[in-house]
N, C-alpha and C positions, 0 to 999 in steps of 0.2 A: 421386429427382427428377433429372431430364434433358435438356439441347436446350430451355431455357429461362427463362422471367423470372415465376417464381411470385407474384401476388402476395397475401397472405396477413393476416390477423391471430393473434389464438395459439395456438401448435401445443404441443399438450398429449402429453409422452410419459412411457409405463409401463415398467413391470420387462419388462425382457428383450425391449426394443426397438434398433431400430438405425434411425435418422435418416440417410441417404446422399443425399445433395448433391454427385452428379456436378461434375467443374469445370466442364461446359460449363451448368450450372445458376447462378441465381440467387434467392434468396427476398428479396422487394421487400416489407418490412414496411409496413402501414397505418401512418399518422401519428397518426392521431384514439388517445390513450391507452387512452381509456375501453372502445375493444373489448379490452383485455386486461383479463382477473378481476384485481381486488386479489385479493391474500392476503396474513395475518397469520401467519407461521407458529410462533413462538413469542413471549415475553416478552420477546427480544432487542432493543435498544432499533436496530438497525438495520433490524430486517424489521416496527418497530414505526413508526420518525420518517423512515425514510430511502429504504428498497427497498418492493415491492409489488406491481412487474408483470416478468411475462418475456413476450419474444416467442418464446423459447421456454423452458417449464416444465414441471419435473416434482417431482413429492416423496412420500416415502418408496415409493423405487422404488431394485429393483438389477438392474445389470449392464444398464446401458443408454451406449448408441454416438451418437455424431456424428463424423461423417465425411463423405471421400469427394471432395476436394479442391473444393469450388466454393465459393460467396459467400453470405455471409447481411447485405441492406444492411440497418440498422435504422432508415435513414430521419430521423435525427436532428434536424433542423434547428432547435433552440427556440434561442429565445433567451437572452441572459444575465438568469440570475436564476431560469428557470421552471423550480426544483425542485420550487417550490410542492408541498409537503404540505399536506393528505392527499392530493391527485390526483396520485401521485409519476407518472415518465414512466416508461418500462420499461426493465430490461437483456435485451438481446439472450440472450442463456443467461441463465438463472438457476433454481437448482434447491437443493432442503430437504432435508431428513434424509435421505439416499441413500448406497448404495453401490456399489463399483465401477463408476465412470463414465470414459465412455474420451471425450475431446473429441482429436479427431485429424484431422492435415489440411483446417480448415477457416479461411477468409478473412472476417473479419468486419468492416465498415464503416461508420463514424456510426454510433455507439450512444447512443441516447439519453439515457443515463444509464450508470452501471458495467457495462460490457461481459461478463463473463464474472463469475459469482457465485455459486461452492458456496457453501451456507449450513448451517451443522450438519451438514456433512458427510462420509463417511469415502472413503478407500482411491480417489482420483482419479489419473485420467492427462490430464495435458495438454500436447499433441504437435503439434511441426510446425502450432502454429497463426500465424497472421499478425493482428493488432487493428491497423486504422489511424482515427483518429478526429483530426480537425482543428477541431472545435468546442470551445470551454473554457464554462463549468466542470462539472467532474461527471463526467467522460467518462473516468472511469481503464480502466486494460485490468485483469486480472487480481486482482481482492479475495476473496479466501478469507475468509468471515465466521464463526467461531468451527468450523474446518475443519481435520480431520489428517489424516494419511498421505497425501501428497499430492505425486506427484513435474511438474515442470511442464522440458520439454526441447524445445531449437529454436524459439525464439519470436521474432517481432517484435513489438516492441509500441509501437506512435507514439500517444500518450494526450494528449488534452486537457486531463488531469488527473494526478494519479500513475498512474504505468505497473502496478506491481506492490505490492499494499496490502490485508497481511493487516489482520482489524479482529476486534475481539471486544465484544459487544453485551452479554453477561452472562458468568457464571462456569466455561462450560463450557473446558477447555483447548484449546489451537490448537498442533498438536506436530507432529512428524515430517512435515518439510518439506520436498523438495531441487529444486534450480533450477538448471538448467544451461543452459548453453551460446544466451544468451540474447541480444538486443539491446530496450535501451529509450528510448525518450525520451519525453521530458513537459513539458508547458506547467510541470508541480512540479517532483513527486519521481520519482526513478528506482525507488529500492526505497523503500518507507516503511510501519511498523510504526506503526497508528492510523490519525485520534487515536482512535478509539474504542478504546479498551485496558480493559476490564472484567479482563476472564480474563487468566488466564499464558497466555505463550506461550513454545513452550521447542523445541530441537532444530530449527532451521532451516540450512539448507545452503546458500550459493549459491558455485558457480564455474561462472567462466568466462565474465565478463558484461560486457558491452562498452556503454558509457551515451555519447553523444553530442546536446547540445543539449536539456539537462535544466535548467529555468529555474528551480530550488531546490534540493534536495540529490540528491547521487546518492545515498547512503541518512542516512534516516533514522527512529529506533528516539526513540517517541514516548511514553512509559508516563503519560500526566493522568491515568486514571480509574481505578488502583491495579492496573493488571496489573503484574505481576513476567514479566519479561522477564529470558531466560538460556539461555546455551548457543546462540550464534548466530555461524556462521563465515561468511565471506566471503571470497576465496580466489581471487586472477586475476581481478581487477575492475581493468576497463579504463574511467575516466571522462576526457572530454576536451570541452570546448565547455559545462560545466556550472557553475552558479554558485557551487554549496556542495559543499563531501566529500564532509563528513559531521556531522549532528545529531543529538546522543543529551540526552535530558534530563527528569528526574521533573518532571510538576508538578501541582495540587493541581485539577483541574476536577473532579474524581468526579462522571462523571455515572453512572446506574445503569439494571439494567433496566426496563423502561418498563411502568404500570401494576402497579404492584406494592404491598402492602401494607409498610409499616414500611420506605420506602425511605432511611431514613437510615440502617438497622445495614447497607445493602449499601456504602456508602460504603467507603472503602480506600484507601490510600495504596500508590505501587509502587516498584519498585526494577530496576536492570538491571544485568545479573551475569556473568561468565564471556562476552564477546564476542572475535571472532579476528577482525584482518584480517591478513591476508597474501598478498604479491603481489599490492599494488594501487598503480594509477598515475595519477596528479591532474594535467593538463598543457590547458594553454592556456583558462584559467580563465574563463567567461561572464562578457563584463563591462558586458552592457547585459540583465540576467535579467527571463524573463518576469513576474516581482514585484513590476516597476514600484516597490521601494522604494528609497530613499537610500541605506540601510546596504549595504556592498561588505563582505562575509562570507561569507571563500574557504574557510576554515581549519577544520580539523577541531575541532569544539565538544562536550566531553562534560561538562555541566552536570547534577548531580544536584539534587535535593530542596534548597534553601536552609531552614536549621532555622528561620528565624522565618515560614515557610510552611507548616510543616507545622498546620495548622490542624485537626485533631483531637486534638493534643496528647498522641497516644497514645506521645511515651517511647524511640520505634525511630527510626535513623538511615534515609534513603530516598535512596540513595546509590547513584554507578553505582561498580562493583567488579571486579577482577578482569580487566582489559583488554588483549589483546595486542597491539601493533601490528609487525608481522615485515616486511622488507622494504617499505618504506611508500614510495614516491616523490613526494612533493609540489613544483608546480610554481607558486611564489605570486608574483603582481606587484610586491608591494612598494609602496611608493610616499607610507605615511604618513610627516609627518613629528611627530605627534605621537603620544602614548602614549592612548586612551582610559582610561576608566576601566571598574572588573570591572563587570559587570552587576548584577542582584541576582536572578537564575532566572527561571525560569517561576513564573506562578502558576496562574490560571483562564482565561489567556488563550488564542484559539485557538492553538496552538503547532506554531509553522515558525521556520527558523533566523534570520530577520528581524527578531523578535520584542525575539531581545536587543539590538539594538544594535551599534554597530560595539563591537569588544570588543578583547582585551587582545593577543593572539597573533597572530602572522603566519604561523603553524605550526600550532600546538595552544592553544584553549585550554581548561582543565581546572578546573573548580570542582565541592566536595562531591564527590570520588571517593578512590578508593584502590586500591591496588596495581595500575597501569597504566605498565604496563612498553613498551619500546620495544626494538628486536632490528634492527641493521643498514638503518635508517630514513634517510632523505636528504630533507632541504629546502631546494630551489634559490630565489632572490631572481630 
């Protein structure tokens, strides 16, 4: 496409095609939802409650292209509130059990829903793409939903939602991740992990990420519905204008995949294990967040499993473990003049760092964990 302002509804691609959206091109999505096909593509309780249409789709299909520097608008404009399921609204890309897919040099804007959406997917590249979405809620840029090998470089991403938010809908694993050299901002979260957390997610990379005017956490690693989360580095994170660090924390919502027989033995409780931050920088902390909540919770939060929540009674500690914080520069207001009191976790509730309350630390604070070590670390008042 060329020298123009396409306007279209769903553009359906196969194996061993290539989508080229010249930059002097434009593809001007239909509004009306319902010209895009539902589809259900697995038991996944995200492509079963949540996702359903792409403006553009493909699945099980490899080695397929988008490119070619131009604009794909998705014409977004709903209002708050109309995720309304089962008529979900569409994401701009989104595509199912595929491999090698290359999304490169393309400008994507007002997306109606989650912007950019491998679903069960393998072996992706996504490149020099730009996501600007100014509409809240729903509108995240980049969700990999139970999705590996998957390297994502030179991005912008302005989301009306979380910016970058891997999710996992059932048990399949979400691994071999790396992210680089990236910018985000979000009405949320910068990075965030959930909530849908079914499956482990293991082997995630990010450096070199520069977060600016992120109205909840710059990341956030979110395990309610028993995924095991681990091996997750972070590395040259640059957060500034943002209200939260960071939030890490087990809690007990198990939700499972959707239409399933005996969906009580899929229940599971998680844990999160082995994470690295190093070379990251917290400065000029948001102090009017798009969260609109009371609680002022700047400070790095890594809240595990509380034992009288563990509500299957099954015996095991659900703890976060293992945590390195390496050159850590935190730049916090200050300003209580009294001591809160500890929280008491997560339980079932939706969970964001607001959740808990103002809380104990002005720095760090740390409940149900173990062995989190700190390595040449500074926290300024």
């Amino acid at each position: 496409l060329e020298n123009g302002v396409f306007y279209t509804g769903q553009i359906t691609l196969y194996s061993d095609m290539t989508l080229f959206i010249d930059e002097s091109a434009t593809i001007y999505a239909n509004m009306d939802r319902n010209v895009y096909t539902k589809v259900i593509p697995s038991n996944g309780y995200n492509g079963n409650k949540q996702l359903g249409r792409g403006i553009i789709w493909f699945e099980d299909a490899k080695n397929v292209r988008i490119t070619g520097g131009g604009t794909i608008f998705g014409n977004g404009f709903y209002g708050f509130g109309e995720n309304d399921p089962p008529n979900q609204r569409p994401c701009i890309i989104y595509f199912a059990s595929c491999e090698d897919v290359y999304i490169e040099n393309i400008n994507m804007v007002q997306s109606p829903f989650w912007t950019l959406v491998p679903y069960e997917s393998s072996d992706i590249t996504i490149r020099n793409v730009n996501i600007t979405n100014h509409v809240a809620p729903n509108r995240d840029g980049i969700d990999p939903v139970n999705s590996s090998n998957i390297t994502v470089e030179n991005c912008l991403v302005i989301a009306g939602d979380d910016a970058f938010c891997p999710k996992s809908g059932n048990m399949i694993p979400s691994r071999n991740v790396e992210v680089y050299d990236c910018f985000f901002q979000s009405y949320c979260n910068g990075i965030k992990f959930g909530t849908d957390s079914q499956g482990p997610f293991s082997n995630y990379y990010f450096e070199d990420i520069y977060m600016k005017g992120v109205g909840m956490s710059g990341i956030a690693l979110e395990a309610v519905d028993g995924s095991d989360m681990e091996y997750l580095t972070f590395k040259r994170i640059e957060m500034t204008d943002v209200d939260n660090a960071m939030f890490a924390a087990v809690g007990n919502r198990m939700r499972t995949p959707y239409n399933i027989e005996d969906a009580a033995s899929y229940k599971h409780l998680g844990r999160i294990n082995n994470i690295v931050l190093e070379d990251v920088r917290y400065t000029n902390c948001m102090q009017w967040p798009y969260s609109h909540k009371k609680e002022d919770i700047h400070e790095i939060l890594l809240y595990g499993l509380n034992p009288e929540k563990n509500t299957l009674n099954d015996g095991e500690a659900h703890r976060i473990s293992n945590v390195l914080f390496k050159n850590v520069y935190l730049e916090m207001p200050g300003g209580k003049t009294e001591v809160p009191d500890f929280d008491a976790g997560l339980g079932g509730e939706y969970p964001e760092h607001q959740e808990l309350g103002d809380s104990v630390g002005y720095g760090y604070t740390l409940r149900w964990t173990d062995n989190v070590r700190f390595e040449n670390c500074t926290t300024v008042l």
